[in-house]
FIMAR-388105 format. One record per residue (C-alpha): x, y, z; residue number from 1; residue in one letter. Coordinates in Angstrom, 1 decimal. Last residue first. Example, Ala and Ser with C-alpha at 12.3 -4.5 7.8 and 13.67 -1.06 7.14 Angstrom:
((13.7,-1.1,7.1),2,S);
((12.3,-4.5,7.8),1,A);
This chain:
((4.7,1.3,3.6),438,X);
((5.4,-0.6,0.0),437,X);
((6.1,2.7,-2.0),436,X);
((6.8,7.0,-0.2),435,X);
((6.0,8.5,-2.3),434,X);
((6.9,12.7,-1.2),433,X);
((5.0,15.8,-1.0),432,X);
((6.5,19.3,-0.4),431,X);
((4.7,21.3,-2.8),430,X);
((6.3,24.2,-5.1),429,X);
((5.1,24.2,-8.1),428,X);
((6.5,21.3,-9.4),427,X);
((6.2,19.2,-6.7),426,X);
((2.4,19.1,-7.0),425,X);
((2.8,17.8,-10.9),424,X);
((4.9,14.9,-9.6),423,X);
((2.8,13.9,-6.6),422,X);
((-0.1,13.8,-8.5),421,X);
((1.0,11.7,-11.5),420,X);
((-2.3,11.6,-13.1),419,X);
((-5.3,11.7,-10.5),418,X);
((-8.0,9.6,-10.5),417,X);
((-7.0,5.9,-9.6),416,X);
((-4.1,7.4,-8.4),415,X);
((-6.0,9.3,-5.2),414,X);
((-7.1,5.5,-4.6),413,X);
((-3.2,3.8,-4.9),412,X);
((-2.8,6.7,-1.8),411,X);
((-3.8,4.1,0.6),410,X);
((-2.0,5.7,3.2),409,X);
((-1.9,9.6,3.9),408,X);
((1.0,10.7,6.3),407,X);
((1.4,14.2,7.9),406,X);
((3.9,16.6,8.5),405,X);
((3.7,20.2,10.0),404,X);
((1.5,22.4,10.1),403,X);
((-1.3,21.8,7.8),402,X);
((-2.3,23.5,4.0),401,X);
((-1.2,20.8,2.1),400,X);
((-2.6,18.3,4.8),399,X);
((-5.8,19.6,3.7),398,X);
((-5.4,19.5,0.3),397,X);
((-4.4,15.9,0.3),396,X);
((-7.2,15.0,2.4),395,X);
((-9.3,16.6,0.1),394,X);
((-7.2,14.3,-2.7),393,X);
((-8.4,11.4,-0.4),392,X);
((-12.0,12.1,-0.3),391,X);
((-12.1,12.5,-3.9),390,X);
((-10.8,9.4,-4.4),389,X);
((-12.4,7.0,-2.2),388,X);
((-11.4,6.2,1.5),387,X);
((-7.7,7.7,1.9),386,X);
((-5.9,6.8,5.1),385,X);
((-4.4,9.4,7.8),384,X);
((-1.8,10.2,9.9),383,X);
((-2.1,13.7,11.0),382,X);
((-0.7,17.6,10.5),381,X);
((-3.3,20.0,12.6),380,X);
((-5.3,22.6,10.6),379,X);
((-4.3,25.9,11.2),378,X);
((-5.4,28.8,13.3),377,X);
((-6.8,32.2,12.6),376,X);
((-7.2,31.1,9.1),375,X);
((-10.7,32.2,8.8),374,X);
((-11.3,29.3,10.9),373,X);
((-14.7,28.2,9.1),372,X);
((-17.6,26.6,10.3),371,X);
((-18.8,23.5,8.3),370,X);
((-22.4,22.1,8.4),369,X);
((-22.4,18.3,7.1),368,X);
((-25.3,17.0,5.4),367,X);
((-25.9,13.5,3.6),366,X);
((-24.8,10.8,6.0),365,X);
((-26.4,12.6,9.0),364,X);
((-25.7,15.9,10.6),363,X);
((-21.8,15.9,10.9),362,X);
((-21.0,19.0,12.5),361,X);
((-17.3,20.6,10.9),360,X);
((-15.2,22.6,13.1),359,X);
((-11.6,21.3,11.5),358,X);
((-8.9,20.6,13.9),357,X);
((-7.3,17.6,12.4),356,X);
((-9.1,15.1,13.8),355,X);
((-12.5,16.8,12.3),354,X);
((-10.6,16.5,9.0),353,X);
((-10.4,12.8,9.8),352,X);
((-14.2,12.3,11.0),351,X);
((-15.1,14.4,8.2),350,X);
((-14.3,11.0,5.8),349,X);
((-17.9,9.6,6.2),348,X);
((-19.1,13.0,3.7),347,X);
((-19.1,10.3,1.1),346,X);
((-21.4,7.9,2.1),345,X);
((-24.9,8.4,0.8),344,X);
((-24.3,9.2,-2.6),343,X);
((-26.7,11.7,-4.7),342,X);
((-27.7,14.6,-1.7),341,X);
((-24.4,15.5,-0.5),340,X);
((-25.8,18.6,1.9),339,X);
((-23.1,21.0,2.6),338,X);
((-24.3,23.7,4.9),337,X);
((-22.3,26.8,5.0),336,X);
((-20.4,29.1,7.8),335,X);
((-18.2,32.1,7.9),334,X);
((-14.8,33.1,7.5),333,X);
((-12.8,30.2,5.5),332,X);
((-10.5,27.9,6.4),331,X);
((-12.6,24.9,6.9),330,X);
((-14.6,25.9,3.4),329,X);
((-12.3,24.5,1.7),328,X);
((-12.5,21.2,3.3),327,X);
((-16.0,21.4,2.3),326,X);
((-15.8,22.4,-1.1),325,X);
((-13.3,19.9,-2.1),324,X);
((-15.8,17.0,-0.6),323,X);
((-18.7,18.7,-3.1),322,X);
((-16.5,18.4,-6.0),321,X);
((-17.6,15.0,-6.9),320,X);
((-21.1,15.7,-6.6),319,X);
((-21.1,18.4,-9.9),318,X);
((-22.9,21.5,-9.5),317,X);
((-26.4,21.7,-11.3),316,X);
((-26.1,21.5,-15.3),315,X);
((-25.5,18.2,-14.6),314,X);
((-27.4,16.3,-11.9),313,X);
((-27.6,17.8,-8.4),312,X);
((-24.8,18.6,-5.8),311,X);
((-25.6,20.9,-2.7),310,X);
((-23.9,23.5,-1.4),309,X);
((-26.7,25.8,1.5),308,X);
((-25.2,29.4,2.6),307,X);
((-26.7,30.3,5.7),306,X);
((-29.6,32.3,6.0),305,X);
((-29.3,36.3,5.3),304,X);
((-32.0,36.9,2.8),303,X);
((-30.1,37.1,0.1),302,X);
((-28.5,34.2,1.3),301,X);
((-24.9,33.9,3.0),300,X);
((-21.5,34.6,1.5),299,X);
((-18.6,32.8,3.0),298,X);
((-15.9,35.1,3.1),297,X);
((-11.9,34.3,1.8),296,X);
((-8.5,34.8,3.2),295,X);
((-6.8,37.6,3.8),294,X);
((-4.0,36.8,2.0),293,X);
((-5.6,34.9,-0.8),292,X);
((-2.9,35.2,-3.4),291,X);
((-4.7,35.2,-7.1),290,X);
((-6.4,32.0,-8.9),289,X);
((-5.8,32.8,-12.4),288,X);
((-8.2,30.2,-14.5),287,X);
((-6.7,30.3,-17.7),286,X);
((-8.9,29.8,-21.5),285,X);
((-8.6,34.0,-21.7),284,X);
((-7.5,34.7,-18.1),283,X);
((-10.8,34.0,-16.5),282,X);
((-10.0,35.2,-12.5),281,X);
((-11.7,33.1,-9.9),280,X);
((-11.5,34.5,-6.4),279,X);
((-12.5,32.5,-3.3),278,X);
((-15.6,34.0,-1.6),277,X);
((-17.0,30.9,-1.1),276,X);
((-19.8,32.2,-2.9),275,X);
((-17.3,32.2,-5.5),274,X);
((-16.1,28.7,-5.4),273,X);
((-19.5,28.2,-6.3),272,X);
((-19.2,30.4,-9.3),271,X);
((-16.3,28.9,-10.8),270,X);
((-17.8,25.4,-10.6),269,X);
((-21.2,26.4,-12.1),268,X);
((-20.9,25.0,-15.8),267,X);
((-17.5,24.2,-16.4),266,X);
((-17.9,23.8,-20.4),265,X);
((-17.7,27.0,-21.1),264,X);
((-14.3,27.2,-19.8),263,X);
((-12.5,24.9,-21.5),262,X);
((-9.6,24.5,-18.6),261,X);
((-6.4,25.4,-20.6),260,X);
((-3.9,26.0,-17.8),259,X);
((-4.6,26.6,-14.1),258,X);
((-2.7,29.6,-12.8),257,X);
((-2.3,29.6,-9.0),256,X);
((-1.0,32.1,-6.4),255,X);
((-1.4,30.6,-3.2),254,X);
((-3.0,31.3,0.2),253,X);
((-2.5,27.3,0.7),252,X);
((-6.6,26.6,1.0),251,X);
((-7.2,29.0,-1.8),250,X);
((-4.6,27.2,-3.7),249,X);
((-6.0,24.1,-3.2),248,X);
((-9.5,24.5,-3.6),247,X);
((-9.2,25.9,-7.4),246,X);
((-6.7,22.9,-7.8),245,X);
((-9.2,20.7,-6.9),244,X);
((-12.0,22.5,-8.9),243,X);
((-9.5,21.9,-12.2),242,X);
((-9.5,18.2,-11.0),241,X);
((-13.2,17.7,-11.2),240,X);
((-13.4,19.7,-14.6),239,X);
((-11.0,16.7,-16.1),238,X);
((-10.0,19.0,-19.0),237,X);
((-12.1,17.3,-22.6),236,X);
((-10.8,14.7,-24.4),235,X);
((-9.8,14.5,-28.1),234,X);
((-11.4,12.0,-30.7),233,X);
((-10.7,11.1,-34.0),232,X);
((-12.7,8.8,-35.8),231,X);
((-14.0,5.5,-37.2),230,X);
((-16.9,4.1,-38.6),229,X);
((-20.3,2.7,-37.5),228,X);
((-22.6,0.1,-38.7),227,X);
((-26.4,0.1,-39.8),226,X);
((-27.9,3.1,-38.1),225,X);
((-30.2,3.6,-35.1),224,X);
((-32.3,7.5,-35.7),223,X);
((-31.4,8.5,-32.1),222,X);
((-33.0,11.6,-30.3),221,X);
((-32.1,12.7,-26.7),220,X);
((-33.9,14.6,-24.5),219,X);
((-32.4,15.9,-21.3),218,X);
((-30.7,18.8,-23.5),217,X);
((-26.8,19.0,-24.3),216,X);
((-27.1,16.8,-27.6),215,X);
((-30.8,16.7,-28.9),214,X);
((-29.9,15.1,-32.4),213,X);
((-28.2,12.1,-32.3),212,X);
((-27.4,10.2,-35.7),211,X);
((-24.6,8.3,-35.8),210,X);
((-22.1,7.9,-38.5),209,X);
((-18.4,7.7,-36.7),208,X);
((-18.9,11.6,-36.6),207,X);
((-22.6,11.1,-34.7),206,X);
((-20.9,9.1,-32.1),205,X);
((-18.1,11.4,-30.9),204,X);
((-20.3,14.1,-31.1),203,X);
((-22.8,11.7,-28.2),202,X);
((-19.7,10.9,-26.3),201,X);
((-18.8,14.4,-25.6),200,X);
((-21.8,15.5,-24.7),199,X);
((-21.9,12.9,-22.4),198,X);
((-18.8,14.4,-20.8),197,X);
((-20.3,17.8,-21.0),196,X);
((-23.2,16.9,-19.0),195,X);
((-26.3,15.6,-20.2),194,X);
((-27.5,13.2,-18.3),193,X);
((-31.2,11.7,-20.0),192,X);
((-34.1,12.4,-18.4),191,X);
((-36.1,11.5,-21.7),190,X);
((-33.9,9.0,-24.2),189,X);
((-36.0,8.6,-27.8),188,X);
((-35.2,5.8,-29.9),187,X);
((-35.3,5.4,-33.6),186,X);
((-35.4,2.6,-35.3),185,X);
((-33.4,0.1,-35.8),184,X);
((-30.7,-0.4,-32.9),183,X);
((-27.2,0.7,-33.6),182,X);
((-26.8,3.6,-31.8),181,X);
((-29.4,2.8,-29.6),180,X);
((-26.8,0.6,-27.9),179,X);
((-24.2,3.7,-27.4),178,X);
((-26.8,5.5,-26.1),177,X);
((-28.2,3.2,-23.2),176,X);
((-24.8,3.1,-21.9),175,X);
((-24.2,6.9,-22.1),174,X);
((-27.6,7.2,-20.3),173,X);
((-26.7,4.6,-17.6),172,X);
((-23.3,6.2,-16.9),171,X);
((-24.4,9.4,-16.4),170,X);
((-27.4,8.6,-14.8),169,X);
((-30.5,11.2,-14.8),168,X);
((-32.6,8.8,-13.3),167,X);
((-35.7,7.1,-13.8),166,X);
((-35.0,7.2,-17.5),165,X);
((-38.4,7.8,-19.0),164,X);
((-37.7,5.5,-22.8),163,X);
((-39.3,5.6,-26.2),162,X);
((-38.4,3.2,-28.6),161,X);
((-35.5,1.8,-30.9),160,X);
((-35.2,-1.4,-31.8),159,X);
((-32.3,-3.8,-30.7),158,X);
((-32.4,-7.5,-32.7),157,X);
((-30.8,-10.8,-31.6),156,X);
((-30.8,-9.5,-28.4),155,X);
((-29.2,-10.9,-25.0),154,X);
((-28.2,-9.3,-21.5),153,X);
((-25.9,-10.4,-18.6),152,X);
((-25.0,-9.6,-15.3),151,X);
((-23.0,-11.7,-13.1),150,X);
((-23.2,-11.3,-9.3),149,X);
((-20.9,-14.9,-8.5),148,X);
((-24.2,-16.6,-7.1),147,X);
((-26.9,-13.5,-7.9),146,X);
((-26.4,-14.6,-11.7),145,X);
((-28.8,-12.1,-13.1),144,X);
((-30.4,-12.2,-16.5),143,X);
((-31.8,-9.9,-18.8),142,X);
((-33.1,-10.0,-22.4),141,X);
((-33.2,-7.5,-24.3),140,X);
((-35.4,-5.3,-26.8),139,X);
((-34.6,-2.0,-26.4),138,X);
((-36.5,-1.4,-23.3),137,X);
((-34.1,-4.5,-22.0),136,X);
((-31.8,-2.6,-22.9),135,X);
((-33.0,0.6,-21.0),134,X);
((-34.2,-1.5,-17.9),133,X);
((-30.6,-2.4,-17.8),132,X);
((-28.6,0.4,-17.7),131,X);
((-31.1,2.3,-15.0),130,X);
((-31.2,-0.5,-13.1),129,X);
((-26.8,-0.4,-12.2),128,X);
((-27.5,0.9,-8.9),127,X);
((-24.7,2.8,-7.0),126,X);
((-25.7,2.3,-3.0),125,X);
((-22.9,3.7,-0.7),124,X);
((-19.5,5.7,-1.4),123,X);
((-17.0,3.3,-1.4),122,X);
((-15.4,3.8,-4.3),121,X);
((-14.7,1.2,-7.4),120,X);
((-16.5,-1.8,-8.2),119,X);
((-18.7,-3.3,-11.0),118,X);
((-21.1,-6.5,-10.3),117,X);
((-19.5,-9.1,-13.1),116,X);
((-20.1,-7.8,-16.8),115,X);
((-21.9,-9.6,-20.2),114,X);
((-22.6,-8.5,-23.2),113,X);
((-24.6,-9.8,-26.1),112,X);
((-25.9,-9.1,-29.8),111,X);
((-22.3,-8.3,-31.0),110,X);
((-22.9,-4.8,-32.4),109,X);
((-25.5,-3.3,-30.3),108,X);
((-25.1,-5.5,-27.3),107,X);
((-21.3,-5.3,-27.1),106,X);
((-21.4,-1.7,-27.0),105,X);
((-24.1,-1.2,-23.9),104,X);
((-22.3,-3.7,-22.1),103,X);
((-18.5,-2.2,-22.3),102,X);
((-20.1,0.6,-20.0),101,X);
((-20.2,-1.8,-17.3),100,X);
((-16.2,-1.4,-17.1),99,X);
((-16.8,1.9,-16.0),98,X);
((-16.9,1.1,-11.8),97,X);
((-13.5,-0.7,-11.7),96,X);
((-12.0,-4.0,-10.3),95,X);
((-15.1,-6.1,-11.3),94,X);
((-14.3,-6.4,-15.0),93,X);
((-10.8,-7.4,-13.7),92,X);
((-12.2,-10.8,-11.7),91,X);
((-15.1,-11.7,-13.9),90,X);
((-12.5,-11.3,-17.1),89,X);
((-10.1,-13.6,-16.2),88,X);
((-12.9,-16.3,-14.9),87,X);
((-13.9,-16.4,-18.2),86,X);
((-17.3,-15.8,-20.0),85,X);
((-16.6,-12.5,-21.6),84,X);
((-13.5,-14.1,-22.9),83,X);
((-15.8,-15.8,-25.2),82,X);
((-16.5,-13.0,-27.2),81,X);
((-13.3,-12.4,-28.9),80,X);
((-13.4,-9.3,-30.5),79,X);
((-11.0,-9.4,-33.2),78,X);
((-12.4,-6.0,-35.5),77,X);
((-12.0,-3.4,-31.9),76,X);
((-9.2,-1.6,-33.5),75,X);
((-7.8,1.3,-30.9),74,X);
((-5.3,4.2,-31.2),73,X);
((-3.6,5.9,-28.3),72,X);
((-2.4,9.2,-26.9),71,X);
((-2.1,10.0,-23.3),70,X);
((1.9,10.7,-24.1),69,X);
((2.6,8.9,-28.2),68,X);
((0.9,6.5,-30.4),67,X);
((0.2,3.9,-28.1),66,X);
((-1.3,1.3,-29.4),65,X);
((-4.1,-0.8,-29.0),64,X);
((-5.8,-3.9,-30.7),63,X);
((-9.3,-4.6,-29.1),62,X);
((-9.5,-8.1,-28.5),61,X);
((-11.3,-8.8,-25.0),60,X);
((-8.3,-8.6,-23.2),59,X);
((-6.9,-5.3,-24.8),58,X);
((-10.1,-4.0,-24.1),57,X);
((-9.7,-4.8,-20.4),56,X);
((-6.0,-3.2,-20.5),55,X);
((-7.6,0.2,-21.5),54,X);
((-10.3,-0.1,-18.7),53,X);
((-7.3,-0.5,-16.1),52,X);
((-5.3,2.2,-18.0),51,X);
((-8.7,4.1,-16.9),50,X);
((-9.1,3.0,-13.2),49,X);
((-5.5,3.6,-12.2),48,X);
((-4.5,7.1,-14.5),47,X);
((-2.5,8.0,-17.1),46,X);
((-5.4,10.1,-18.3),45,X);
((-6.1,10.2,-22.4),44,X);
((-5.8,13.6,-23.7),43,X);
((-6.1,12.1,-27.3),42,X);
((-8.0,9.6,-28.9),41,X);
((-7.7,7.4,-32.1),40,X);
((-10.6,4.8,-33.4),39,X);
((-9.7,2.4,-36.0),38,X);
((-12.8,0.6,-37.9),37,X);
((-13.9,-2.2,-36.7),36,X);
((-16.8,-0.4,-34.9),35,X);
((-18.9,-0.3,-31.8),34,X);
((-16.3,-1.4,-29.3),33,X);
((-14.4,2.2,-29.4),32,X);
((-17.4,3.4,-27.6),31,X);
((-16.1,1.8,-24.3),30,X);
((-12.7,4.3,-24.4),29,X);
((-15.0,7.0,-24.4),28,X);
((-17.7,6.5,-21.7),27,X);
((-14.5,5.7,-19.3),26,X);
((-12.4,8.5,-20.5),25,X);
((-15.3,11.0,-20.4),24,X);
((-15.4,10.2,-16.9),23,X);
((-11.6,10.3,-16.2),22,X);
((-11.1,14.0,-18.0),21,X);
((-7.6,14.8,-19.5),20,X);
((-5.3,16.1,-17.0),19,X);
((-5.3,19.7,-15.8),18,X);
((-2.5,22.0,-16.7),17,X);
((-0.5,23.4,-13.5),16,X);
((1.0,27.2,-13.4),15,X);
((3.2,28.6,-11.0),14,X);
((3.0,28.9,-7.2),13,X);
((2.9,27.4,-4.0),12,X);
((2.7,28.6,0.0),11,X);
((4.1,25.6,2.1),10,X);
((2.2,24.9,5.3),9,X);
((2.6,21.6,4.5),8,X);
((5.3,18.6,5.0),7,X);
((3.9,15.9,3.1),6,X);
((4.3,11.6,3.0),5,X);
((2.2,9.8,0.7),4,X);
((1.7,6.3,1.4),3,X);
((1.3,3.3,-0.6),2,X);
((0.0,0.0,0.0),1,X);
């Protein structure tokens, strides 16, 4: 297990680019299964969960190559469907939450896909019924293995139809997509995710010869075509980790430039760091995050209630940023509510900010209230262990801006998310160290 070892306290500066996006990756790197043809992408993360991803398709066929840094080129035309069935691939299909996207793929072009229960964080109840009532809307059948939790659906034929998702899944809708693809007919999506990741996706589609109309609205339209080609794809900035480093150099009273962020496609992150009073400069494509000597105000209502966070699907503010905005929000002057309202454990990692000195209140799994310190004393260096992986890099922040030295283990789950963390950090100015095999 490895352990990350960091003296903070340390004020930092310079400019750091984010990394390509890991959710796009995931929805991304599964759409290469719908055609024969070669598919290339750039931006890819060198991170855990997607190089895991990348190795399954390998497994199951695909040919890859690396063409260069986060670049690759896949040909999914040997698929080799039997693998699906092996013990091989029910142990790595279940080592990371994306690898049910594969299903959605296989079932338009192969007439079949199969995947063991998914895992990745620990963050309570994530349902996989939204992926599989839409097949099975399509035209599938299901069944369920409960003895070694292996799911499976079957079609000789997909075609399209009307479907009410009963949640706005990310995951679910870009699964569902990629079989309607291919399904005749057309199929309509209502409630469908549509965040810029899925937006993504859904271009990506319609320039290999799909046709999706409705692109950035909850209502998707898909006239299912014949075959697919290939294409060139680019990812977006991971918008999670451009908040992190938003959070971070507030939380250090740094001067920060974040590089290349695609603005537009940030929704409301730069505003709720705002109303955190943190200040977020556009500098044409830049984010310029100035010094915060001072610190940084909590705003309250309008009407003068405390300031309620709370994550919602896209275009609302993005859950995996809400465990940045709370350890933020430990330094700052003033109160705020954070209420965690789509995953029912993730606010369980308080406990270790609270051991560090942080005033936070624990309502229930879903709300914490945090007062700030206004800086007017710091956080408390500890030893630690990372939970999930946003949990641990707002560990990471916190112990960033700590006196003195203190130890996170089980760092392998900040990798699963975050390229070369450690590396980038040091570069502009942070004293963190690997420290392998502790």
């Amino acid at each position: 297990m490895g352990t990350f070892k960091i003296e903070g306290g340390h004020q930092l500066k310079g400019a750091i680019k984010p990394q390509g996006a890991k959710n796009e990756a995931l929805q991304i790197l599964c759409a290469v299964l719908l055609t024969s043809e070669t598919v290339t992408i750039h931006n890819i993360p060198d991170i855990v969960d997607v190089n895991k991803l990348i190795a399954l398709l390998d497994h199951l066929g695909v040919t890859v190559k690396k063409l260069g840094p986060n670049s690759y080129s896949f040909k999914a035309d040997a698929i080799d469907l039997q693998y699906l069935e092996s013990e091989d691939f029910k142990t790595k299909g279940r080592g990371l939450r994306g690898s049910i996207m594969i299903v959605g793929p296989l079932l338009a072009r192969f007439g079949k896909g199969y995947i063991p229960k998914p895992g990745g964080d620990k963050i309570g109840r994530r349902r996989l019924d939204t992926h599989f009532e839409g097949f099975i809307k399509l035209g599938a059948s299901f069944r369920y293995n409960k003895e070694d939790h292996f799911y499976g659906v079957e079609a000789k034929t997909l075609k399209g139809t009307y479907m009410l998702l009963d949640e706005a899944s990310v995951t679910g809708t870009a699964n569902i997509v990629m079989a309607a693809v291919l399904a005749k007919g057309k199929t309509t999506i209502y409630n469908a995710a549509c965040e810029p990741y899925l937006q993504q996706l859904c271009k990506m589609l319609n320039r290999m010869g799909a046709k999706i109309t409705g692109i950035g609205s909850n209502m998707l339209h898909i006239e299912g075509v014949e075959s697919l080609g290939g294409t060139e794809h680019t990812m977006l900035p991971d918008m999670i980790e451009i908040g992190s480093w938003i959070g971070l150099a507030a939380m250090t009273k740094s001067e920060l430039t974040i590089t290349d962020v695609s603005w537009d496609d940030l929704g409301l992150i730069p505003n709720v760091f705002r109303k955190l009073g943190i200040t977020v400069e556009r500098q044409g494509d830049n984010i310029h995050i100035p010094k915060h000597t001072n610190g940084y105000e909590i705003q309250d209502f309008i009407d003068g209630s405390i300031l309620t966070i709370a994550d919602a699907p896209w275009p609302g503010f993005t859950p995996d940023l809400l465990s940045i905005i709370l350890v933020v929000a430990a330094q700052a002057k003033g109160e705020v509510l954070i209420h965690q309202k789509m995953f029912e454990s993730r606010l369980f990692f308080v406990d270790k900010l609270i051991d560090m000195g942080a005033k936070i209140i624990l309502c229930d799994p879903h709300r914490a209230t945090v007062i700030g310190h206004n800086f007017k004393s710091t956080l408390k260096a500890t030893t630690m262990t990372s939970p999930d992986i946003r949990a641990g890099i707002s560990l990471l922040i916190a112990a960033l801006s700590a006196k003195g030295t203190s130890i996170i283990h089980n760092i392998e789950q900040i990798d699963r998310g975050y390229e070369r963390i450690d590396e980038r950090l040091r570069a502009i100015g942070a004293k963190i160290e690997r420290l392998e095999g502790n």
